[in-house]
C-alpha positions as CSV (number, residue, x, y, z in Angstrom):
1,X,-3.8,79.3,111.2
2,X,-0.5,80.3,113.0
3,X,2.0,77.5,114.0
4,X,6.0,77.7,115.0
5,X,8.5,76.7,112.6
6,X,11.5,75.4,114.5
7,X,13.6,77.0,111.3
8,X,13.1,80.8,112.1
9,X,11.9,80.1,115.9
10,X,8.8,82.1,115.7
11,X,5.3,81.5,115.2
12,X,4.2,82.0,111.9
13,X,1.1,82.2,109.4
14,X,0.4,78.9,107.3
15,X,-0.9,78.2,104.7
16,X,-0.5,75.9,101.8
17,X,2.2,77.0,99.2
18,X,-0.2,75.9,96.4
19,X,-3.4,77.4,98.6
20,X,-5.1,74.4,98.4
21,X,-3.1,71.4,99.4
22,X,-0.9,70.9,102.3
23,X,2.0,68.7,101.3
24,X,3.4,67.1,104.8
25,X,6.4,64.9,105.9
26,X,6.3,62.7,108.9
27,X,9.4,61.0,110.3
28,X,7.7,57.3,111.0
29,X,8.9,54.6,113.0
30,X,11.9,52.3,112.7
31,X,10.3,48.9,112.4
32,X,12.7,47.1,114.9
33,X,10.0,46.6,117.3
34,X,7.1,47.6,118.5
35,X,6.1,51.4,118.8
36,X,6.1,52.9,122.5
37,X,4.3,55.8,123.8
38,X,7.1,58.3,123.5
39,X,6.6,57.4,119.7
40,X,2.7,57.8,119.6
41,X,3.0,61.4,121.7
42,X,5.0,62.3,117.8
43,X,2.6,60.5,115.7
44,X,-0.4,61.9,118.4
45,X,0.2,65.5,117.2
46,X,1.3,65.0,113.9
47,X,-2.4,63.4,113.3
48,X,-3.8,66.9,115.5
49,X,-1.7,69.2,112.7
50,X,-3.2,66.8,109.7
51,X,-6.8,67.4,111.3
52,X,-6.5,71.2,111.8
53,X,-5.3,71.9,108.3
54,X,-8.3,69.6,107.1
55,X,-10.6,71.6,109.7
56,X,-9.5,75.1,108.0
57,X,-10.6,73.7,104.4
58,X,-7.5,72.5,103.2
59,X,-6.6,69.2,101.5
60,X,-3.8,67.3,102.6
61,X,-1.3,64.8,101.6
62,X,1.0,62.8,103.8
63,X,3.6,60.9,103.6
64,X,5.4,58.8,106.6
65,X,8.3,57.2,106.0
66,X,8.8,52.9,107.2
67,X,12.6,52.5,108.1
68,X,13.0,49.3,107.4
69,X,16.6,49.3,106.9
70,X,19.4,50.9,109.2
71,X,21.7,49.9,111.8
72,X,18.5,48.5,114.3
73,X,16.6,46.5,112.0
74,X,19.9,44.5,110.5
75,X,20.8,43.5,113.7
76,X,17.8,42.3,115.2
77,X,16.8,40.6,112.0
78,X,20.7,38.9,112.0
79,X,20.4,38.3,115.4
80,X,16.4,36.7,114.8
81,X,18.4,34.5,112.3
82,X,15.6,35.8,109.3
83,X,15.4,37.7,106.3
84,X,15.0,41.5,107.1
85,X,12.1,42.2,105.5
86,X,10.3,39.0,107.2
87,X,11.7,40.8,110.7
88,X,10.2,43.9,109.9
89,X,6.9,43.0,108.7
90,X,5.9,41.8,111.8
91,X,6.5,45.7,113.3
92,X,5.0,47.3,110.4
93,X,1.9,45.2,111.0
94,X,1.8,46.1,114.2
95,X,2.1,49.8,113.6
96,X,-0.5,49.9,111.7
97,X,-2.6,47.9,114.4
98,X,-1.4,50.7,116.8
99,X,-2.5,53.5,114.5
100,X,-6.3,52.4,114.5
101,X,-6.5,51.8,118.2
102,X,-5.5,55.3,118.4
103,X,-7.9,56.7,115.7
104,X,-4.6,58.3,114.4
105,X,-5.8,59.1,110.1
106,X,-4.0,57.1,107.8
107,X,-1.2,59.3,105.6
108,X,-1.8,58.9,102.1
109,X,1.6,57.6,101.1
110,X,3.9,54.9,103.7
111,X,7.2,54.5,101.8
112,X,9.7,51.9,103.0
113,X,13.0,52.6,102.7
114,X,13.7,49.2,100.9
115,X,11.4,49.9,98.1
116,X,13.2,53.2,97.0
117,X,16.6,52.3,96.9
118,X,17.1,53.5,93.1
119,X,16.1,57.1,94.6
120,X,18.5,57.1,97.2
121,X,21.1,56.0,94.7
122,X,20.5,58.6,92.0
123,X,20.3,61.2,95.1
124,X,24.0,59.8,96.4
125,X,24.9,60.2,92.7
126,X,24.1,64.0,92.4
127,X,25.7,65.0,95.4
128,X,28.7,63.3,94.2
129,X,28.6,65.0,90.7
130,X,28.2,68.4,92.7
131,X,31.1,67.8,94.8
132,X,29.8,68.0,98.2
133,X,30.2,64.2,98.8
134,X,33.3,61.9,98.7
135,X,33.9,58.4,98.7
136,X,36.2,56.8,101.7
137,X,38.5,54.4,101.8
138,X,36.4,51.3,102.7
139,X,33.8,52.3,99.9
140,X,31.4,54.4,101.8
141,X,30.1,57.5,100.5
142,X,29.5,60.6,103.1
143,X,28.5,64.2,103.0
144,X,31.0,66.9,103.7
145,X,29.1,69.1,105.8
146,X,31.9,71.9,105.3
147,X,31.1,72.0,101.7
148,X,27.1,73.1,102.4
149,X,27.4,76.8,103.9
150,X,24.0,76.7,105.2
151,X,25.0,73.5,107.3
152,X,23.7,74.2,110.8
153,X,20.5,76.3,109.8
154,X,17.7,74.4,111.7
155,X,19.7,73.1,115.0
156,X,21.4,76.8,115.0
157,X,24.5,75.4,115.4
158,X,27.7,77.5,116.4
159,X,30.1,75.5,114.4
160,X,33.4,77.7,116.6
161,X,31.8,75.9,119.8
162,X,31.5,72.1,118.1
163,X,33.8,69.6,116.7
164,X,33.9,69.1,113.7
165,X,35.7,67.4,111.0
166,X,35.2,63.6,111.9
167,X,33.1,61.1,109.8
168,X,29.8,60.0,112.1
169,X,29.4,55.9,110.3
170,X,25.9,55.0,112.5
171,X,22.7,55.9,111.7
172,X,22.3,57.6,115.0
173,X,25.0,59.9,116.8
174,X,25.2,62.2,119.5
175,X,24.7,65.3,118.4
176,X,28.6,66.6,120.2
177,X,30.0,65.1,116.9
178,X,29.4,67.3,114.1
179,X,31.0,65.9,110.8
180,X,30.6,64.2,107.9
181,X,27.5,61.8,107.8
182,X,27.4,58.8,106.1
183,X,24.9,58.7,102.2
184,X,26.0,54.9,101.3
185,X,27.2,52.4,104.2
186,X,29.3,50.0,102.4
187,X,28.9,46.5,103.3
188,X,30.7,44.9,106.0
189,X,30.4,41.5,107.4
190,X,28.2,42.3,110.5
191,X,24.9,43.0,107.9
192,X,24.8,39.8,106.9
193,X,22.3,39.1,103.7
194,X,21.4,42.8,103.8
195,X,22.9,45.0,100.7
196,X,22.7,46.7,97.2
197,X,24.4,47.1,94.3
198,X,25.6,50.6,93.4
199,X,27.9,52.3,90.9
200,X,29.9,53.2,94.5
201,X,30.3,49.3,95.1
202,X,28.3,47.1,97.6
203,X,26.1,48.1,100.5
204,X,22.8,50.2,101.6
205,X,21.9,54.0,102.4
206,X,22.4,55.6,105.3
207,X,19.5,56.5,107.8
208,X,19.7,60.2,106.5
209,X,19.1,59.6,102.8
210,X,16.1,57.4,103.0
211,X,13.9,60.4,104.5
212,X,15.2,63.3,101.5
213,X,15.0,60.6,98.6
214,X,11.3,59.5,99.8
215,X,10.1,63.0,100.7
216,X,10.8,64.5,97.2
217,X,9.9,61.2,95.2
218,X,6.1,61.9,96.6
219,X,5.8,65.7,97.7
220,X,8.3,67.6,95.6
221,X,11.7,69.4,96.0
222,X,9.5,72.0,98.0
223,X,7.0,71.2,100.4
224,X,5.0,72.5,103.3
225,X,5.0,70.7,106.5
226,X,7.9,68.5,108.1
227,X,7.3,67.2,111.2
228,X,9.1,64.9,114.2
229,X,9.8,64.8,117.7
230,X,12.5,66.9,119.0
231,X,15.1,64.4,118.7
232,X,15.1,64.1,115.2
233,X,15.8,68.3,114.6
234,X,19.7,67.3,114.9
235,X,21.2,65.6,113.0
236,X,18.0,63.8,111.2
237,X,16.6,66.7,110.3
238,X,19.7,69.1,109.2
239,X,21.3,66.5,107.8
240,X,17.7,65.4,105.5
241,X,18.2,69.6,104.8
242,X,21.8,69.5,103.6
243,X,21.2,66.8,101.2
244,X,18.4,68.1,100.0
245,X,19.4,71.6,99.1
246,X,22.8,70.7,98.3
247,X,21.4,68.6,95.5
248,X,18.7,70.7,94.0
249,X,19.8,74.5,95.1
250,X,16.0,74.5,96.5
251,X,14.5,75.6,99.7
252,X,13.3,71.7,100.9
253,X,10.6,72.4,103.4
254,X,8.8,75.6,104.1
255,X,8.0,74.6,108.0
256,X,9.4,72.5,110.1
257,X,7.6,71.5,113.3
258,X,8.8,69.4,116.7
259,X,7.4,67.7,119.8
260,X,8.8,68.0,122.8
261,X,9.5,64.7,124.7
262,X,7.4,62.1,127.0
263,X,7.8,61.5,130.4
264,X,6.8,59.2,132.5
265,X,5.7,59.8,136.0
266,X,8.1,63.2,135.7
267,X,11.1,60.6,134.4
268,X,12.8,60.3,131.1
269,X,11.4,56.6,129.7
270,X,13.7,53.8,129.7
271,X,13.4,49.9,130.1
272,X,16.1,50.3,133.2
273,X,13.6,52.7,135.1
274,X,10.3,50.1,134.7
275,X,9.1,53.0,132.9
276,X,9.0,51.8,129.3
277,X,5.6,51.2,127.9
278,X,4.4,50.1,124.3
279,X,0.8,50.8,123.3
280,X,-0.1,47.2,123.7
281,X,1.5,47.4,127.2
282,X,-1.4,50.2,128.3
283,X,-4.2,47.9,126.8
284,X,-3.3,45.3,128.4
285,X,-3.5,47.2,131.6
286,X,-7.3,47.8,131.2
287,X,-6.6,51.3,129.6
288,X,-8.5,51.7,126.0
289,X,-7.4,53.6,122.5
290,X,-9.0,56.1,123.2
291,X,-8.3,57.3,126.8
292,X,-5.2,57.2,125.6
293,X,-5.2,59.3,122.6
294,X,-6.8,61.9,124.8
295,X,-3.9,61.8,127.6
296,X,-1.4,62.3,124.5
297,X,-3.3,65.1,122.8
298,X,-4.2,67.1,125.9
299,X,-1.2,69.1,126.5
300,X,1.4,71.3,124.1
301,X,2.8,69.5,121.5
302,X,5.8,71.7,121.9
303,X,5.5,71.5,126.2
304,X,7.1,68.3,127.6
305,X,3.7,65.5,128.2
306,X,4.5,63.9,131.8
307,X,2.2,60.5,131.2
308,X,0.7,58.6,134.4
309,X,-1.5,56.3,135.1
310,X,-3.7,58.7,137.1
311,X,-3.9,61.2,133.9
312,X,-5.6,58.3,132.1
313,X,-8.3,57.3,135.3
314,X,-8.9,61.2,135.2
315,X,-9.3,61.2,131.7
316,X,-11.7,57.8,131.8
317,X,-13.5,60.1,134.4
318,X,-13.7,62.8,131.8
319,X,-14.4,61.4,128.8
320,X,-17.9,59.8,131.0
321,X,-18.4,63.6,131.5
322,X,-18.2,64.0,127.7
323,X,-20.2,61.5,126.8
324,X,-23.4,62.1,129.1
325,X,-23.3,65.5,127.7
326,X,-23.2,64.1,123.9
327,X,-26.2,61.8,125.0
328,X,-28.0,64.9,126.2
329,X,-27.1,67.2,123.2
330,X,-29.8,67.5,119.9
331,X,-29.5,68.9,116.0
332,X,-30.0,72.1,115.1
333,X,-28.8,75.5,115.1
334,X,-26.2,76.4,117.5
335,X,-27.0,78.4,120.0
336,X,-24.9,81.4,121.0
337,X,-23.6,79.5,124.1
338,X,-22.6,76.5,121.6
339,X,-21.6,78.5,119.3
340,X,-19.0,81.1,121.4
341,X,-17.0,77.2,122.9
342,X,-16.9,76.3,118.9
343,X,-15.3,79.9,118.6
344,X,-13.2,79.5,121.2
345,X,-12.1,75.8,120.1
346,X,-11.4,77.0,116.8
347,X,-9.1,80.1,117.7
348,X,-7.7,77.6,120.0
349,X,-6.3,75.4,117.8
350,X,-5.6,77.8,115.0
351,X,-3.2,78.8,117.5
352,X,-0.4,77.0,116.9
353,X,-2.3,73.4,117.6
354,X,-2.8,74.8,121.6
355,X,-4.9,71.5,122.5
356,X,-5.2,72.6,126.0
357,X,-7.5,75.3,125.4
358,X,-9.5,73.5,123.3
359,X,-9.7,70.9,125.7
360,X,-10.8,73.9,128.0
361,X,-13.4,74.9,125.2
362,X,-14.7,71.3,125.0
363,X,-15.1,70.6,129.2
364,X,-17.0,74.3,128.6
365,X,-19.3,73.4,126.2
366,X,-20.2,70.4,128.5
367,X,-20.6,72.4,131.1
368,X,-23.1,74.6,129.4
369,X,-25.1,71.6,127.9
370,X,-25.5,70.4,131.5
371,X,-26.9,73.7,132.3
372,X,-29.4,73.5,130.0
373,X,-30.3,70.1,130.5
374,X,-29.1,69.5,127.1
375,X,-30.1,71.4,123.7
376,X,-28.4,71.9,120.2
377,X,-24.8,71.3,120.5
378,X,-24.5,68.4,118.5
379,X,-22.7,70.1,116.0
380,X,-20.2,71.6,118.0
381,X,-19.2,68.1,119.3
382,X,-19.0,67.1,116.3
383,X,-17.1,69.3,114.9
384,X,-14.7,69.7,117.6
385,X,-14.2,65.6,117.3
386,X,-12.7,66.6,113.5
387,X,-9.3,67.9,115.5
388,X,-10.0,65.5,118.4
389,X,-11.2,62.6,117.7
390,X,-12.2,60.7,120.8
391,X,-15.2,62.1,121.2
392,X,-17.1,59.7,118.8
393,X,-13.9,57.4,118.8
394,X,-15.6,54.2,118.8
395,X,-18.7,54.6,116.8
396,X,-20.0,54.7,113.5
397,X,-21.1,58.2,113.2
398,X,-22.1,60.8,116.2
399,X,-25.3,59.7,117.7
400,X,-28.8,61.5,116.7
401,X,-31.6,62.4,119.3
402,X,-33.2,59.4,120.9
403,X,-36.4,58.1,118.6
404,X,-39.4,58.2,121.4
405,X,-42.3,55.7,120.4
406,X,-45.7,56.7,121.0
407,X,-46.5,55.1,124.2
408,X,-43.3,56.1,125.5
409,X,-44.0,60.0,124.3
410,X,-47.6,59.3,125.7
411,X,-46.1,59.2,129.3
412,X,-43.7,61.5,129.0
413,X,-46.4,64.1,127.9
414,X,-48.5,63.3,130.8
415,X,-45.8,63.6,133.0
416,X,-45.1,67.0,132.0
417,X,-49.0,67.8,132.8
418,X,-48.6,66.4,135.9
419,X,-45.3,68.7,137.3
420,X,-46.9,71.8,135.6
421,X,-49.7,70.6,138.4
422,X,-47.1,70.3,141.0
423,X,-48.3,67.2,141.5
424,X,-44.8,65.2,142.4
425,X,-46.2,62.1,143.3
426,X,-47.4,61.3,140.0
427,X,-44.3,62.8,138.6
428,X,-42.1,60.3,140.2
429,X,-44.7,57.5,139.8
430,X,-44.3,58.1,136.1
431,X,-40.5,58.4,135.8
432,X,-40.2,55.0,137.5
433,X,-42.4,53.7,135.1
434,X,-40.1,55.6,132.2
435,X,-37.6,53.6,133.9
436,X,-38.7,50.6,134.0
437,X,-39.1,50.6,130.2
438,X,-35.9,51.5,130.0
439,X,-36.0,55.2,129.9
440,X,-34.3,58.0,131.9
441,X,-35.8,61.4,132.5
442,X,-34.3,64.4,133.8
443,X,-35.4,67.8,134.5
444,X,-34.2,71.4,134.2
445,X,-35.4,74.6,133.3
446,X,-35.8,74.2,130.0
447,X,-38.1,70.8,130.4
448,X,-37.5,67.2,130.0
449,X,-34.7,65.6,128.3
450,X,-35.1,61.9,128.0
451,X,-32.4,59.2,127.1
452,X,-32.3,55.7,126.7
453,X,-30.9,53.3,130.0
């Protein structure tokens, strides 16, 4: 399995440090509303990584992180006039919601940043004791990025080209201002309620720390696999590897791994454009879970995804394809034309995660199945759905070969009798009366395949 680590900018072997478990970090969502699609493209191919490493034998153990405290969720829960973690239940709920209608896997671990405040804390605390944080004037504590010489690492930043030296105080800054980032926010009127006791006085962490403090407490000082969308590689993610490292003198993640953006009709998304969609927005439009988990999985996760409406009536269109072939498809032993698309889906997304050629093994293993008027591929789907999964979204397991009773069988049999006759009169006079008790027959060069109506 071969995938490219944003660190060193090449693709790379992987494999789990311990050889057997795959420790992974996901940046989840802020819970000051409800999830959009741009989000779900991340979470889409985060789930697609977590599959794969399954798929190759390995165990896994994720963790993905609730903010449920920074500068978003204060305000809209001050502004909603109610307690902040009453505001953001109602988004985690929803989340979760979202995740099943997408058939994304549930991480093993969902920290919220408000139950692991004591971490963050003790975290602030070491890097104080090691001198690379200072405390301000007002009470806050920040990180000076000039005291961590491998500042810069993951965004490859040319610090001569850059400005530096200012303190960044929100959660979220453009990524022009390289400076000192904020570990404790000490409280100021505008949060309301919302605060902590600490030995360096009143107030909450800063976005950064939540994601270090919650990775380690669950996966270790080193781990495997961290993942997010491409926004999040500066500062999020150098900043989560500066605090990190400065405080344990460890490497912090082996891998790192980003998705490249959503589009929208070719446009970046925004509310101003009427281009803004949340998952509930889609479903309400007629547009199911699982056309579009398939939209966000089918191209690079590393390639810009330009979402429209017309991808997901192709891919309705497709998925019909996919289907009819599953209905046609038996148990048993692969044959060779099965097996070479399962060869070619599995180099495909051993590949760094390259979805688009396994969607290209998939549509060719349909293809061949309709050639044969069905036959053993069963398997195949199936196990192509392990990476996928939307091929048997929906139902309780894949479906077996149709159970013919007797009379049914008794007709079918005679039928075959009569076409080895040639005699297509009674051919067709028997797959009418297939039909009419609720059968369908169709023929190819292999024989009969029957399915239910």
């Amino acid at each position: 399995m071969k995938v490219f680590n944003s660190l060193t900018r090449r693709e790379e072997d992987f494999s789990p440090i311990d050889g057997k478990t795959a420790r992974l970090y996901t940046c989840g969502p802020t819970v000051y509303n409800f999830a959009h699609i741009g989000n779900f493209r991340a979470y889409a191919f985060e789930d697609i990584l977590r599959r794969v490493i399954q798929f190759n034998g390995w165990g896994i153990k994720q963790v993905m992180n609730l903010t449920d405290v920074d500068d978003k969720t204060i305000k809209g829960a001050n502004a909603a006039g109610v307690a902040l973690g009453d505001y953001t239940q109602t988004y985690k709920n929803a989340f979760f919601d979202d995740l099943k209608e997408l058939n994304i896997q549930p991480a093993e671990v969902y920290p919220a940043a408000t139950a692991h405040i004591p971490e963050m804390i003790s975290l602030v605390q070491t890097l104080l004791d090691k001198g690379v944080a200072y405390k301000s004037d007002d009470g806050s504590v920040y990180f000076a990025v000039t005291k961590f010489p491998g500042y810069g690492k993951l965004a490859h930043i040319d610090f001569d080209h850059q400005r530096t030296g200012a303190r960044c105080a929100a959660d979220e800054y453009d990524k022009e201002n390289v400076g000192d980032f904020a570990l404790w926010k000490a409280w100021e009127p505008s949060d309301g309620p919302v605060a902590w006791d600490s030995p360096f006085g009143k107030g909450r962490p800063g976005w950064h720390i939540e994601c270090s403090a919650m990775s380690m407490k669950y996966l270790g000082e080193t781990f495997d696999l961290h993942t997010g969308g491409i926004e999040n590689l500066f500062p999020h993610h150098e900043n989560e590897i500066a605090q990190a490292e400065a405080a344990t003198g460890k490497e912090f993640v082996k891998t790192w791994m980003h998705c490249a953006h959503l589009r929208v009709n070719g446009e970046k998304m925004s509310k101003s454009a009427g281009n803004f969609f949340t998952l509930r927005d889609l479903i309400e439009k007629g547009f199911t879970g699982r056309e579009i988990r398939a939209v966000l999985v089918s191209a690079h996760y590393r390639q810009a995804l330009n979402f429209t409406f017309t991808a997901l009536e192709d891919t309705r269109k497709a998925l019909a394809r996919i289907d009819a072939a599953v209905a046609k498809s038996t148990d048993g032993e692969l044959p060779d034309w099965a097996q070479k698309h399962l060869d070619d889906f599995t180099e495909a997304v051993n590949d760094d995660l390259n979805t688009p050629k396994a969607f290209a093994a998939l549509f060719g293993l349909v293809r061949d199945v309709n050639a044969h008027g069905g036959g053993p591929a069963l398997k195949a789907f199936k196990r192509m759905d392990e990476v996928l999964g939307f091929i048997f979204f929906g139902k309780d397991e894949a479906p077996a070969a149709v159970e013919i009773p007797a009379d049914v069988q008794a007709i079918l049999d005679e039928r075959a009798a009569a076409r080895a006759a040639k005699d297509w009169a009674l051919s067709d006079s028997l797959r009418d009366k297939l039909k009419s008790l609720g059968y369908l027959v169709k023929d190819s060069k292999t024989g009969q395949t029957i399915s239910k109506a």
